[in-house]
Backbone bond lengths (Angstrom), bond angles and torsions (degrees), N, CA, C in turn:
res aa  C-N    CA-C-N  psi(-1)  N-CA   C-N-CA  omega(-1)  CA-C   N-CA-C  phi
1 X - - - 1.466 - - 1.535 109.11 -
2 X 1.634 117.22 135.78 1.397 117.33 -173.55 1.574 116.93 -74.36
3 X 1.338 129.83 111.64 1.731 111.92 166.55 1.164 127.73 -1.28
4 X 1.033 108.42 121.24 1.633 109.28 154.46 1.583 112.82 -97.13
5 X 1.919 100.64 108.68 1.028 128.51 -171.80 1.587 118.93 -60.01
6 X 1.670 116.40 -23.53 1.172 119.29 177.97 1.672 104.27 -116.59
7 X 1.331 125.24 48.85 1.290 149.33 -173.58 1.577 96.92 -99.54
8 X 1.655 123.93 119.36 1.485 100.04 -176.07 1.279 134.62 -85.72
9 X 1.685 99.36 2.57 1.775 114.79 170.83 1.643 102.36 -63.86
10 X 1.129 102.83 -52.06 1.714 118.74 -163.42 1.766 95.18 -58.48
11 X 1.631 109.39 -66.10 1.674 99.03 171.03 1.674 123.06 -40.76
12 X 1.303 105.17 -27.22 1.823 108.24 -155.57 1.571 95.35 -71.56
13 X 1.255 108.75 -31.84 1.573 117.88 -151.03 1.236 101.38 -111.85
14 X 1.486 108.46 -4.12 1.635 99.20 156.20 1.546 127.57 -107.15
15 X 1.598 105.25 -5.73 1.416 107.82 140.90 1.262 134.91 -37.78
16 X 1.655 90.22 -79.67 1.404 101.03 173.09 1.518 144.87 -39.44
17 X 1.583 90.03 -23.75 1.271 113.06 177.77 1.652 121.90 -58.21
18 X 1.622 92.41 -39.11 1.559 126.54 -159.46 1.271 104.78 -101.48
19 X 1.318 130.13 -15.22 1.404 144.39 -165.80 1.980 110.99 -38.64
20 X 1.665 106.76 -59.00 1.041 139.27 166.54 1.663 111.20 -22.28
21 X 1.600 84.20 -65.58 2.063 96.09 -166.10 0.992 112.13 -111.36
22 X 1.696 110.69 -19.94 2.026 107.26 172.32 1.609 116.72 -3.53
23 X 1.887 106.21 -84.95 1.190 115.33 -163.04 1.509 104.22 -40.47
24 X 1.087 125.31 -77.88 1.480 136.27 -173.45 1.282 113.82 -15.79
25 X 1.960 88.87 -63.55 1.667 95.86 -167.48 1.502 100.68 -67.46
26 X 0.993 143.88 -42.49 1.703 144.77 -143.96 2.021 80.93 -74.68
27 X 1.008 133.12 -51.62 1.452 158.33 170.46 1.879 83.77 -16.78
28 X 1.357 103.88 -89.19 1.497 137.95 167.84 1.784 104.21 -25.64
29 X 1.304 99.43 -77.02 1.489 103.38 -162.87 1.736 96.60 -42.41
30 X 1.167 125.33 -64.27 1.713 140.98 -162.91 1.451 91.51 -67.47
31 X 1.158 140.94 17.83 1.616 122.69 178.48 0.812 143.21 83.99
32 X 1.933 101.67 -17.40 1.691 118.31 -161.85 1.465 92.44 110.06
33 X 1.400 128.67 -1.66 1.894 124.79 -150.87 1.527 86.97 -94.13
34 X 1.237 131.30 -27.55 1.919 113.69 -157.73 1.368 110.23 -64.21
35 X 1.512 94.94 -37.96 2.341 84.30 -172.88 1.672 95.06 -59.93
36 X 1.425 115.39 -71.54 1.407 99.29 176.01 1.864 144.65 -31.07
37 X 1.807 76.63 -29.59 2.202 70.06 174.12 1.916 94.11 -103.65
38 X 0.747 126.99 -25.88 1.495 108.63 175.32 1.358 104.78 -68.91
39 X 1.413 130.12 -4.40 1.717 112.13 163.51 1.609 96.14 -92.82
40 X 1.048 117.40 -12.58 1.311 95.45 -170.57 1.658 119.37 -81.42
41 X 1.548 94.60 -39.63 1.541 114.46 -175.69 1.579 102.97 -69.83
42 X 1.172 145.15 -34.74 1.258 156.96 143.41 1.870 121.62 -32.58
43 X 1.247 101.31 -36.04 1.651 138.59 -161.61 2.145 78.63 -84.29
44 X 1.506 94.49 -60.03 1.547 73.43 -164.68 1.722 120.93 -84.49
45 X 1.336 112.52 26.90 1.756 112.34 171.40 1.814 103.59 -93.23
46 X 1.727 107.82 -22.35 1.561 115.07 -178.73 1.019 110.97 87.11
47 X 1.598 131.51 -176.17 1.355 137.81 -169.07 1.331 120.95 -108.61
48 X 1.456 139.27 166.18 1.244 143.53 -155.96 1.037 114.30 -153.45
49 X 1.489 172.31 146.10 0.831 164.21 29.60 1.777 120.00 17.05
50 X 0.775 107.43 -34.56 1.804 128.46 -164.37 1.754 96.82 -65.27
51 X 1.063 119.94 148.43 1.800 118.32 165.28 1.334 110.66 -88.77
52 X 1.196 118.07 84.31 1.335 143.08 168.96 1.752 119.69 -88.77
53 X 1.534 110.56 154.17 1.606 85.85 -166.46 1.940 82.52 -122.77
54 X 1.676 98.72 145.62 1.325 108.41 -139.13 1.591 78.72 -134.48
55 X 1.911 117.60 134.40 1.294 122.29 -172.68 1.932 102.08 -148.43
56 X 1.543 81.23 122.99 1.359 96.27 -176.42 1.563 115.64 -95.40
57 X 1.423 145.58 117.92 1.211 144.26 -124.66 1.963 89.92 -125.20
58 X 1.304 116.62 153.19 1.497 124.87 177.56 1.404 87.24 22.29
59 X 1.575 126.46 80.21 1.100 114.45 168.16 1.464 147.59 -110.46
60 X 1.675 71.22 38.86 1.970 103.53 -178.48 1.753 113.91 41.03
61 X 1.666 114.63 -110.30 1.178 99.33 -160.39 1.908 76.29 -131.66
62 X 0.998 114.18 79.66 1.525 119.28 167.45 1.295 133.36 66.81
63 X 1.415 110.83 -17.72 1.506 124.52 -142.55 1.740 92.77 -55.75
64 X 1.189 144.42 -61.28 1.378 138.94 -146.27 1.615 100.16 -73.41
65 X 1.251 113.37 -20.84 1.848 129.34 -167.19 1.953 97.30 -47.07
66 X 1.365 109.83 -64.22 1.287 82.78 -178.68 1.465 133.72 -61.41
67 X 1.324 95.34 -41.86 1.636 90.84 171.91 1.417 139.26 -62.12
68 X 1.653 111.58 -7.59 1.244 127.13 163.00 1.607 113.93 -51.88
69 X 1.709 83.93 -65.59 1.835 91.81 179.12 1.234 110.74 -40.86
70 X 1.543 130.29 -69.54 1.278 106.16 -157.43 1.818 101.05 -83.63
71 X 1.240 139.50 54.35 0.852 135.97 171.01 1.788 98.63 -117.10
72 X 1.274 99.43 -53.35 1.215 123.93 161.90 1.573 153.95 -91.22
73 X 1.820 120.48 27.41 0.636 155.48 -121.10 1.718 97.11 -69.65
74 X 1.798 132.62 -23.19 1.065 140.62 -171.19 1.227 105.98 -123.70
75 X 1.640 115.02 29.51 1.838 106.00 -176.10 1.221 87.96 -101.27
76 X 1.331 109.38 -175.38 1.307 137.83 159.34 1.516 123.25 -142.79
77 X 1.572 86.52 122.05 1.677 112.17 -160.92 1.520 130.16 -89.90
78 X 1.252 93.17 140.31 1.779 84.74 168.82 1.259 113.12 -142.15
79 X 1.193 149.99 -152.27 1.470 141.64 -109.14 1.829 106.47 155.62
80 X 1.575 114.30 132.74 1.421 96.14 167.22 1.485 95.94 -158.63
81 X 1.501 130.42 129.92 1.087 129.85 171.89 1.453 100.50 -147.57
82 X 1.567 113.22 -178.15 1.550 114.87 -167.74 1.818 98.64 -132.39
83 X 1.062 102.70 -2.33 1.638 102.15 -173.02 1.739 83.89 -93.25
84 X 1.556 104.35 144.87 1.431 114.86 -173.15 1.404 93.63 -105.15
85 X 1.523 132.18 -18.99 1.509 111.90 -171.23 1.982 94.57 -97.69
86 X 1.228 117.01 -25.30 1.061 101.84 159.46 1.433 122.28 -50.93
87 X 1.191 127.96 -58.88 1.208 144.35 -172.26 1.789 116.04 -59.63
88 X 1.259 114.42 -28.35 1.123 124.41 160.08 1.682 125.86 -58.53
89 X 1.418 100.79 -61.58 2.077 103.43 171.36 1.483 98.51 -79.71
90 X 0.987 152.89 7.92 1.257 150.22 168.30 1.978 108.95 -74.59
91 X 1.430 91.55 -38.63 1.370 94.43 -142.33 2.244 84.96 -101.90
92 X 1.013 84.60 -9.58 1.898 85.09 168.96 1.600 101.04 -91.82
93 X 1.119 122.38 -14.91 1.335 103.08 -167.19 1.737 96.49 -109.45
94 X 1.393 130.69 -14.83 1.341 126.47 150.74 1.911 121.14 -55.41
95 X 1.644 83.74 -36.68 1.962 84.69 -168.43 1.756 88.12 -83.66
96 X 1.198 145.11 -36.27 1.646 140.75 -170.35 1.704 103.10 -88.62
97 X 0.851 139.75 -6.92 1.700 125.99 -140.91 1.645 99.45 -161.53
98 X 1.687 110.37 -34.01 2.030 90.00 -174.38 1.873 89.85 -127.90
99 X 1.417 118.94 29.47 1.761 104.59 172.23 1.391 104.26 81.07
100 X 1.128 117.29 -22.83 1.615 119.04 -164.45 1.061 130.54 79.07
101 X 1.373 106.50 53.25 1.813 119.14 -153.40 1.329 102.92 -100.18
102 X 1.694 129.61 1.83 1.080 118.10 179.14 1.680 120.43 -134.65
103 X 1.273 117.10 136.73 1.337 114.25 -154.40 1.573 84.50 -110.82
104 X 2.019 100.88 115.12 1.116 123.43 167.56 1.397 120.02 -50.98
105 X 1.345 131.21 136.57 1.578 118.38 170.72 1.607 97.46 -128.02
106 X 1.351 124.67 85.46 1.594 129.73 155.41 1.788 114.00 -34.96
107 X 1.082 126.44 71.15 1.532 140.79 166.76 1.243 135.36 -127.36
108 X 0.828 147.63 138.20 1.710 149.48 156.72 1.356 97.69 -58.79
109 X 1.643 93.92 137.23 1.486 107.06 178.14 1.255 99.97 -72.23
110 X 1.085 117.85 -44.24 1.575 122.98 -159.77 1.720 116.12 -68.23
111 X 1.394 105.77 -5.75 1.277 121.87 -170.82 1.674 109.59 -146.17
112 X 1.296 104.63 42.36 1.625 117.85 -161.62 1.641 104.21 -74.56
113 X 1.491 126.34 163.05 1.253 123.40 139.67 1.484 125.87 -116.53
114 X 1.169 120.47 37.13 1.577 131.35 179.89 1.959 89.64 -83.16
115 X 1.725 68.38 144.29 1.588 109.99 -171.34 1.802 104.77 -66.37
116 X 1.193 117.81 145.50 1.084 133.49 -178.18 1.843 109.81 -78.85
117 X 1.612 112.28 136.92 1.510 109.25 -162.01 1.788 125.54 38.29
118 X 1.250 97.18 45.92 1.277 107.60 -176.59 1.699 122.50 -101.43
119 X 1.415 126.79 -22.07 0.720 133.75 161.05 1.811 138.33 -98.08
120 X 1.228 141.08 165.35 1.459 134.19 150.69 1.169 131.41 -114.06
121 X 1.156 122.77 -6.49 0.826 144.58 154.74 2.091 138.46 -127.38
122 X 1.805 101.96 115.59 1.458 101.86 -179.70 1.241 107.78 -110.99
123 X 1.637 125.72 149.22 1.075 115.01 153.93 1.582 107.40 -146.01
124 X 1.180 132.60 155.82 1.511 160.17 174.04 1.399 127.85 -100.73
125 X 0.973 111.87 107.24 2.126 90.87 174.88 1.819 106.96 -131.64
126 X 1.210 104.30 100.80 1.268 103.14 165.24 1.618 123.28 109.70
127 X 1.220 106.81 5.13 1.715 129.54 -169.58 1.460 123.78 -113.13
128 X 1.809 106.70 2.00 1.315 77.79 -168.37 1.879 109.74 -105.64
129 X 1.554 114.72 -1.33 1.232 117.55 163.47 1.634 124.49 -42.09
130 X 1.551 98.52 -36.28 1.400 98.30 -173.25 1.809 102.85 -72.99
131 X 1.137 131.27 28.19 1.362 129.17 -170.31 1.876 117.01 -127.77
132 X 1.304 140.53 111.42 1.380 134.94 -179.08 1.608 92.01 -65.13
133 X 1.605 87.76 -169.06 1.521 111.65 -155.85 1.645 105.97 -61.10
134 X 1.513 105.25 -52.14 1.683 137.45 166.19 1.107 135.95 -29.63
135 X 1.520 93.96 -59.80 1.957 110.53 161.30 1.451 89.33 -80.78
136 X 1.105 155.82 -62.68 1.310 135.80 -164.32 1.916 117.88 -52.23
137 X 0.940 120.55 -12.72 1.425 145.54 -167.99 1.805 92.08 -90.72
138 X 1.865 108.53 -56.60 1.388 108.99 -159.87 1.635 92.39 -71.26
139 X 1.311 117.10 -54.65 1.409 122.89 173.75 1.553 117.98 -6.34
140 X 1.699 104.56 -68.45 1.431 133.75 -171.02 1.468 105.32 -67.55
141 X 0.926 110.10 -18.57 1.638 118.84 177.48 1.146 118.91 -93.44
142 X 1.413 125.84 -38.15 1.604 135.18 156.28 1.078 114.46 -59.77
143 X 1.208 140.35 -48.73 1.504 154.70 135.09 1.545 123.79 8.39
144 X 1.975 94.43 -67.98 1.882 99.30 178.09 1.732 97.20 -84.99
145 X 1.198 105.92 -17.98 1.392 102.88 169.12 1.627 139.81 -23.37
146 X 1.517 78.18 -63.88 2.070 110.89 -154.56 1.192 82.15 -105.22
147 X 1.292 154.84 -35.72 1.360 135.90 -157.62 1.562 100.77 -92.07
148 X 1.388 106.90 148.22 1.567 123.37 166.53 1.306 106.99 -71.19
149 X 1.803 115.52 155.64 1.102 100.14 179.56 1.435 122.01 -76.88
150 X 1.400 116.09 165.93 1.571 117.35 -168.16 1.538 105.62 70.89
151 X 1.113 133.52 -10.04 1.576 146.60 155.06 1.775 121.59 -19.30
152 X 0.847 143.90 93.43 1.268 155.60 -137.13 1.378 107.46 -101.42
153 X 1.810 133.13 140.81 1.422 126.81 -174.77 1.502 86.17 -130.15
154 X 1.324 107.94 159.33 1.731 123.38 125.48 1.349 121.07 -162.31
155 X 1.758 102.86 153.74 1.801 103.66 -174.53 1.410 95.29 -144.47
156 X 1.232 90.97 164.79 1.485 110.35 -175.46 1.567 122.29 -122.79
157 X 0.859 141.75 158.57 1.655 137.55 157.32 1.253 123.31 -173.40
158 X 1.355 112.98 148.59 1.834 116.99 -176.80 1.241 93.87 -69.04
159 X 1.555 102.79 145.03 1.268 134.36 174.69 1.043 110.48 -113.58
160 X 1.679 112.08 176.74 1.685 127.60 162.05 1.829 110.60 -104.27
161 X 1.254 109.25 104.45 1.402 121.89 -173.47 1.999 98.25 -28.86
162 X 1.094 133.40 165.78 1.650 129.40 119.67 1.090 147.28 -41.29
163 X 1.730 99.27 -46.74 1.394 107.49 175.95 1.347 140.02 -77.77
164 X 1.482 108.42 111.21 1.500 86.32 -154.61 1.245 148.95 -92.45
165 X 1.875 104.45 23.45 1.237 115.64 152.75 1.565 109.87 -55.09
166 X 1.472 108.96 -64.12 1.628 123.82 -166.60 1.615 95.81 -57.87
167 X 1.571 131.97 -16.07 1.337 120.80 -170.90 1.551 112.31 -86.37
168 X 1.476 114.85 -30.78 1.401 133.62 168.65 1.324 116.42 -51.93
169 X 1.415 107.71 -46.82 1.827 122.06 -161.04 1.440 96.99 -75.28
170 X 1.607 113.62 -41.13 1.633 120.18 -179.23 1.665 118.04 -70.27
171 X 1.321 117.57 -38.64 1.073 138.41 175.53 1.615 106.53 -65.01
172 X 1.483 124.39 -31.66 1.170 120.50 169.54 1.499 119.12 -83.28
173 X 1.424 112.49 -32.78 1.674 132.19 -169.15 1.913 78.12 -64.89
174 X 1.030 111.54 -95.86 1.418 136.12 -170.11 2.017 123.57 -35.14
175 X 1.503 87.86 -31.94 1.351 83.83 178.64 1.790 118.30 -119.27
176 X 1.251 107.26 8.71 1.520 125.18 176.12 1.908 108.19 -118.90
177 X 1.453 97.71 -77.16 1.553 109.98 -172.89 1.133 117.10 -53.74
178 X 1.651 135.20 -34.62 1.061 149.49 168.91 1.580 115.47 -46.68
179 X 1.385 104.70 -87.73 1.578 97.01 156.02 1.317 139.60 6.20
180 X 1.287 92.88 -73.74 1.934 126.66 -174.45 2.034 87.79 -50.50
181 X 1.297 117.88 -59.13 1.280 130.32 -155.58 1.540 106.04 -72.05
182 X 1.313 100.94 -33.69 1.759 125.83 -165.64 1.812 77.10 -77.07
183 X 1.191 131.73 -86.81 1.287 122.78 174.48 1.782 138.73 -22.15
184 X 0.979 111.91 -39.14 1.701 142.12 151.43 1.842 97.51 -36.12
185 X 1.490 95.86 -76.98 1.350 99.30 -167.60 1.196 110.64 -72.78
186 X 1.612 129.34 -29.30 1.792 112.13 -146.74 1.861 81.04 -125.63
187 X 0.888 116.73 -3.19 1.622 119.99 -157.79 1.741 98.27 55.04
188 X 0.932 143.97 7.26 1.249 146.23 156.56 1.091 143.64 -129.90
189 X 1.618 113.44 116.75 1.716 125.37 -147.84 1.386 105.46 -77.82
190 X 1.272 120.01 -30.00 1.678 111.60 -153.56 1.662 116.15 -65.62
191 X 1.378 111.33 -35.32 1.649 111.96 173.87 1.632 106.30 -43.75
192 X 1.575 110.43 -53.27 1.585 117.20 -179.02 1.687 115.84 -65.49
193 X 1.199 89.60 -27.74 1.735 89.88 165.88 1.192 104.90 -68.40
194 X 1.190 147.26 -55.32 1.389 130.51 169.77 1.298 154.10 -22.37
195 X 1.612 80.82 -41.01 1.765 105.93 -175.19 1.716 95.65 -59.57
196 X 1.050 126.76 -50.17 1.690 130.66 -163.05 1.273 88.72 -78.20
197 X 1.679 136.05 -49.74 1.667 107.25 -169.29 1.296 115.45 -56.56
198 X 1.654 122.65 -35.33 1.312 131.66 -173.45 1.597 111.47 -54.04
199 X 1.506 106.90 -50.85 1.619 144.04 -174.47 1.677 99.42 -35.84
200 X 1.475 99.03 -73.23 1.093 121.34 -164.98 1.743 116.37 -66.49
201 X 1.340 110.72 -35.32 2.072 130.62 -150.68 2.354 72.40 -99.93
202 X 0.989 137.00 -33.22 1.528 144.01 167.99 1.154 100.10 -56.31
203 X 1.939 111.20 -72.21 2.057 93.09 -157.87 1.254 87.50 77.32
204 X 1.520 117.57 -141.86 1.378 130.76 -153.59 1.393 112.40 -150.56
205 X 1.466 129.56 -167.06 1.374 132.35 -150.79 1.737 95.17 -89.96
206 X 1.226 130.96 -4.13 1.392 120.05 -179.51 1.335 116.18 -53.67
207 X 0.795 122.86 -50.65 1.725 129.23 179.71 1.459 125.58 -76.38
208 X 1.601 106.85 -12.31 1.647 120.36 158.04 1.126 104.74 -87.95
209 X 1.428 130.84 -43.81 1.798 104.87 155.64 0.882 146.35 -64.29
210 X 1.361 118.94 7.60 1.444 122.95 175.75 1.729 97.98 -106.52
211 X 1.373 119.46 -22.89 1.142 110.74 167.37 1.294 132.32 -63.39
212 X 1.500 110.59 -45.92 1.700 139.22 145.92 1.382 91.21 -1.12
213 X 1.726 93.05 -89.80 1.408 124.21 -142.39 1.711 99.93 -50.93
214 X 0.940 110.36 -50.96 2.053 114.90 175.16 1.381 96.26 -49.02
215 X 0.820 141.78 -51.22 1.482 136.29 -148.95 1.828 98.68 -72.94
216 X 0.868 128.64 -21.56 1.630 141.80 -155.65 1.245 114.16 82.88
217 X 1.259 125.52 47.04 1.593 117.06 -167.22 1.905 92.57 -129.27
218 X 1.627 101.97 124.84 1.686 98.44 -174.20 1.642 86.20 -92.38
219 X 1.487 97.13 136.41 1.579 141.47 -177.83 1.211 144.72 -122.50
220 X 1.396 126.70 88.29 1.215 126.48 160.27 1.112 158.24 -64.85
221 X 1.188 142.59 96.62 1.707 146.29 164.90 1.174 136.81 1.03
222 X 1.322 148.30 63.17 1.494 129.48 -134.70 1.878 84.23 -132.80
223 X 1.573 101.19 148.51 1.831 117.60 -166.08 1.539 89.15 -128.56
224 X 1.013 111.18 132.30 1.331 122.55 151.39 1.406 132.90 -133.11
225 X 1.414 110.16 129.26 1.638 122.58 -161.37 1.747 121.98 25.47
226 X 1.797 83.75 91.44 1.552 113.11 174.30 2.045 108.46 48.17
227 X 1.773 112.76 32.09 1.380 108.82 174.67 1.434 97.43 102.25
228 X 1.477 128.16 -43.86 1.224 95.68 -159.70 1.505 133.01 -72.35
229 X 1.648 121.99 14.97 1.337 133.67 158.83 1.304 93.77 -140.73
230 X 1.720 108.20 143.21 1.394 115.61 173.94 1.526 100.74 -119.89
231 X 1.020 106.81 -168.83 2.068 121.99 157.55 1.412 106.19 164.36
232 X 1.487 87.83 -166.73 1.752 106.70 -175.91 1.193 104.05 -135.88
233 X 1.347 123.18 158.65 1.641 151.44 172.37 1.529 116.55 -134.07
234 X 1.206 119.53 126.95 1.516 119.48 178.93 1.527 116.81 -147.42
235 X 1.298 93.73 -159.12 1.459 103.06 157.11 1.777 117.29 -168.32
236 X 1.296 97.94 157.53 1.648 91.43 176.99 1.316 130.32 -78.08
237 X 1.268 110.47 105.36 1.250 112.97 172.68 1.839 136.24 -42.11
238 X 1.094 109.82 112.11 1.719 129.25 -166.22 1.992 91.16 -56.07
């Protein structure tokens, strides 16, 4: 019987797998583009001063954490992912590198116990390919859930451009060269082979905004450099 690719054992353990070289590679996969679009996608929830409580979702191995802080310089943070080796270098580089400002929560989103209107701030970067139509539905529902009202989101994720010169060149970067590199680091390609089936079987954030949008959650469209990362920004509707 073939995997089920959006199975969350099968995702967990292909984290973990990747735990090691993630940052780098995700670095790699985007061009060099992620620090730039995770300020950007971050860029569009705005700034705070206020003690707001601020939740970072599949939040791999930290990467958005600093830029929270100084976005959010008086929140108080937390964190939720289900991969344990993620969650492990994540959580040394909060206690050495951010004060320890963020209280890890080891959970499946999809099987969460976070408190209802509990947060004001969500954000995501890079997690939601690994999700079908269904879990993307439960997602959106945890979502108007946990947030207070007037409660604010944004996420991000690599896409597959339109254009389909630029869709070819990505489709080759991502679903050949990657590999090769994924091999380099792990001596084993297939996790990086993934990244492009996910990439590609995704497309882009259009169809998570329309999922959004059902849920009662007002949602915006956001493109970054010519398609090849999309997302959304919103808020919960009162």
């Amino acid at each position: 019987m073939q995997q089920d690719i959006y199975d969350p054992s099968f995702v967990k353990e292909m984290f973990n797998s990747m735990s090691s070289s993630y940052e780098r590679m995700n670095y790699i996969t985007s061009f060099g583009f992620s620090i730039r679009w995770r300020k950007q996608f971050i860029n569009d929830l705005g700034q705070s001063d206020q003690p707001v409580n601020v939740l970072d979702i599949l939040s791999g191995l930290g990467e958005n954490w600093k830029m929270l802080i100084r976005a959010y310089p008086n929140a108080s943070f937390f964190a939720l992912d289900f991969s344990e080796k993620m969650i492990q270098i994540s959580s040394n580089k909060n206690i050495h590198s951010l004060g320890n400002r963020f209280k890890i929560l080891n959970q499946d989103l999809l099987n969460n116990t976070l408190k209802s209107e509990a947060f004001d701030i969500i954000t995501c970067a890079f997690g939601l390919k690994t999700f079908n139509e269904p879990q993307l539905d439960a997602i959106a529902k945890t979502i108007h859930r946990i947030l207070k009202p007037n409660g604010r989101f944004s996420f991000i994720e690599v896409s597959t451009p339109h254009n389909k010169f630029l869709r070819l060149l990505y489709k080759l970067y991502l679903g050949k060269i990657i590999p090769v590199l994924g091999k380099l680091f792990l001596g084993n390609p297939e996790d990086y082979k993934m990244l492009w089936i996910y990439t590609e079987k995704f497309g882009d954030c259009t169809r998570v905004k329309e999922i959004f949008m059902r849920n009662k959650l007002e949602v915006t469209f956001n493109n970054y450099f010519f398609g090849c990362a999309s997302g959304i920004s919103g808020r919960k509707i009162i």
